[in-house]
N, C-alpha and C positions, 0 to 999 in steps of 0.2 A: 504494500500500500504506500502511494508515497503523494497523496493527497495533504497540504498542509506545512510542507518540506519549507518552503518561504525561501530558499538561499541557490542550493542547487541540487541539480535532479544527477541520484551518481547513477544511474543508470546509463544515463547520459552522456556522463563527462568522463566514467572510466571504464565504459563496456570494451574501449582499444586494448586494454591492458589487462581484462582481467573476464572469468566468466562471472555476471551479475546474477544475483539471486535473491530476490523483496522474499522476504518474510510477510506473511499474512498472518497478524499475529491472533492469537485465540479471540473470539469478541468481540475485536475492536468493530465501530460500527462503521459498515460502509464494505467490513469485508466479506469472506468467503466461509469462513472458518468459525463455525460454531463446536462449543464444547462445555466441558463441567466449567464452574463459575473456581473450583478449586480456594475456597474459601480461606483453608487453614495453608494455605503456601502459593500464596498469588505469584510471585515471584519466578518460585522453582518449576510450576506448571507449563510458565512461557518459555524459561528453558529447557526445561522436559521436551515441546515441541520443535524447538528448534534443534537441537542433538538427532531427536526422531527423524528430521528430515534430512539432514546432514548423511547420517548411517541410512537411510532408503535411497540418499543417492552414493551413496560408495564414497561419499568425500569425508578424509580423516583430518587433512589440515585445512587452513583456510583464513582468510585475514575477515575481519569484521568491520563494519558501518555504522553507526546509529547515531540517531535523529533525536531530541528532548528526550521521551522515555527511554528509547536508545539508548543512554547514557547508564544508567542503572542498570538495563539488561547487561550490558556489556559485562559489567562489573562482574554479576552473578553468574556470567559465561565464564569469564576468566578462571570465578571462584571453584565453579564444577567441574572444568574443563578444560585449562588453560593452558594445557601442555596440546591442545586441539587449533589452538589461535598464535597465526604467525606473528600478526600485529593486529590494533584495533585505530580506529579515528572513531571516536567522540563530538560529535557536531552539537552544538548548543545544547548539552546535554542538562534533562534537568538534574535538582538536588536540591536538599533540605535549604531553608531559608527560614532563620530565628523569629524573623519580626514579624513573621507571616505562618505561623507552624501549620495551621491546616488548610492549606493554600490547595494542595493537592486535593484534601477530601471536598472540600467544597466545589472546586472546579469540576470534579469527576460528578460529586451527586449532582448537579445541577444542568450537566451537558450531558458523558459518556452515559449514566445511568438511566438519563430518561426516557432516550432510546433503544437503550437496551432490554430494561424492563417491557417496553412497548412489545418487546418482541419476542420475550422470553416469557410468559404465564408461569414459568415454573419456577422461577427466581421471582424473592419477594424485598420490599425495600429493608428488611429487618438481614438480607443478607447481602445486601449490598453495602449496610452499614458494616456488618463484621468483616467484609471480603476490602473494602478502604480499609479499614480500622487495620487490618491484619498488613496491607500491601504500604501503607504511611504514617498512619499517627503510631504504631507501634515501632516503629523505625525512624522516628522523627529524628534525623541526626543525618550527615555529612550528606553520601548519595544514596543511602535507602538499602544497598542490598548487600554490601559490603562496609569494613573499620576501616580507621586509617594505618592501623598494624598491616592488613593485608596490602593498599595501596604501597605501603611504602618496602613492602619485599617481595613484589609482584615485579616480575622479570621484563613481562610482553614490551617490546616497544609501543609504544602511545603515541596518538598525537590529538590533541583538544582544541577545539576551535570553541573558545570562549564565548558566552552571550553574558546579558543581562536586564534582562526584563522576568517581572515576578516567576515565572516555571523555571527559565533558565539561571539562577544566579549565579553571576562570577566567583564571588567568594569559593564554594567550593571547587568551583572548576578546575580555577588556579592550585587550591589547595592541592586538588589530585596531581596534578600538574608539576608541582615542588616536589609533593613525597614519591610519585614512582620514580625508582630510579632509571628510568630509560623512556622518560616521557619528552615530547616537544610540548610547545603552543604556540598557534599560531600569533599573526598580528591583530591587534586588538583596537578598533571596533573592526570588524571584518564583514558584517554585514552591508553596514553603513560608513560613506556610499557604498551605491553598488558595483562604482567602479573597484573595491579593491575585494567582492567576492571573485574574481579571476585568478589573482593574487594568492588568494586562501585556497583554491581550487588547486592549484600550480602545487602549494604547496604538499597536498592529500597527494598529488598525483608522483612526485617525489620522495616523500617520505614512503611510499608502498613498492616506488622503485628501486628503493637505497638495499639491495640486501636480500631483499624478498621475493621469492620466483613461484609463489605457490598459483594454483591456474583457480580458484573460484574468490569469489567475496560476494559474502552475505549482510544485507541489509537490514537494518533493525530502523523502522518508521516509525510517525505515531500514527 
């Protein structure tokens, strides 16, 4: 899915280099892919499916993408997997933010949930509150799915293209950014203009060139 992306479509700018593969993540609305709501491990469920697909196509290694929520999956790919992931790019990824702690639940109840519900009879709003509760406010802290003990002895090369606007905050992006020891970030604001999303493009398309020769990359959207 890559409805919402706002910056650039990597489908697009790195299908020369590499073979692309969007993830259709569980739920999300708009997509293909319905499934359990996996209540008690919101998290491990969306990685559960992407491994599933990884292993039905015969691909063991593989560099990674992600988009806002992107950012947290990645973490929790690394966490399960991560001798799996050549490298990852983190694009605006989200992350906890102090002044705002249930930024995420409310944003989800009031857009992702109401749709869903619509379509789901068998999911009720008393588990959409436990399945946020379980996926954010019980992780209210850095990126959601991972410490900063792990960021900071987590091998993978990285590379972060920072945002800041309330989902995406700076603060930990960068934070991730310092503790991996084999992370980049890009130039900052990179968005805006849009003349220097090229720039940050050049850069993703270099950092996956510097070293790394594996033949897929997979996409984490919102």
């Amino acid at each position: 899915m890559l409805d919402g992306l706002g910056s650039f479509n990597p489908l697009k700018e790195l299908a020369d280099m590499r073979r692309c593969i969007a993830i259709d993540i569980r739920n999300a609305n708009g997509g293909g892919t319905k499934g359990p709501l996996a209540i008690d491990r919101p998290w491990d469920a969306i990685t559960d499916d992407h491994l599933a697909l990884m292993d039905h196509l015969g691909i063991e290694k593989f560099d990674v993408v992600g988009f806002c929520i992107g950012g947290p999956l990645i973490w929790n790919l690394l966490r399960r997997a991560g001798d799996r992931v050549n490298a990852a790019v983190l694009v605006h990824p989200s992350g906890f933010r102090p002044e705002m702690p249930d930024l995420f639940y409310q944003n989800n109840t009031k857009g992702w949930a109401v749709k869903f519900l619509e379509s789901r009879p068998d999911v009720t709003a008393a588990d959409i509150h436990d399945y946020l509760t379980n996926m954010y406010t019980n992780r209210a802290d850095f990126v959601f799915t991972v410490d900063r003990d792990f960021v900071a002895n987590c091998q993978t090369p990285i590379l972060i293209l920072p945002d800041d606007i309330p989902a995406h905050p700076f603060a930990p992006a960068m934070e991730s950014a310092l503790l991996a020891p084999n992370a980049q970030v890009s130039l900052y604001p990179w968005r805006q203009p849009d003349a220097h999303i090229p720039l940050a493009v050049r850069h993703v398309r270099g950092f996956l060139k510097a070293g790394f020769v594996p033949l897929n990359l997979n996409i984490f959207t919102p």
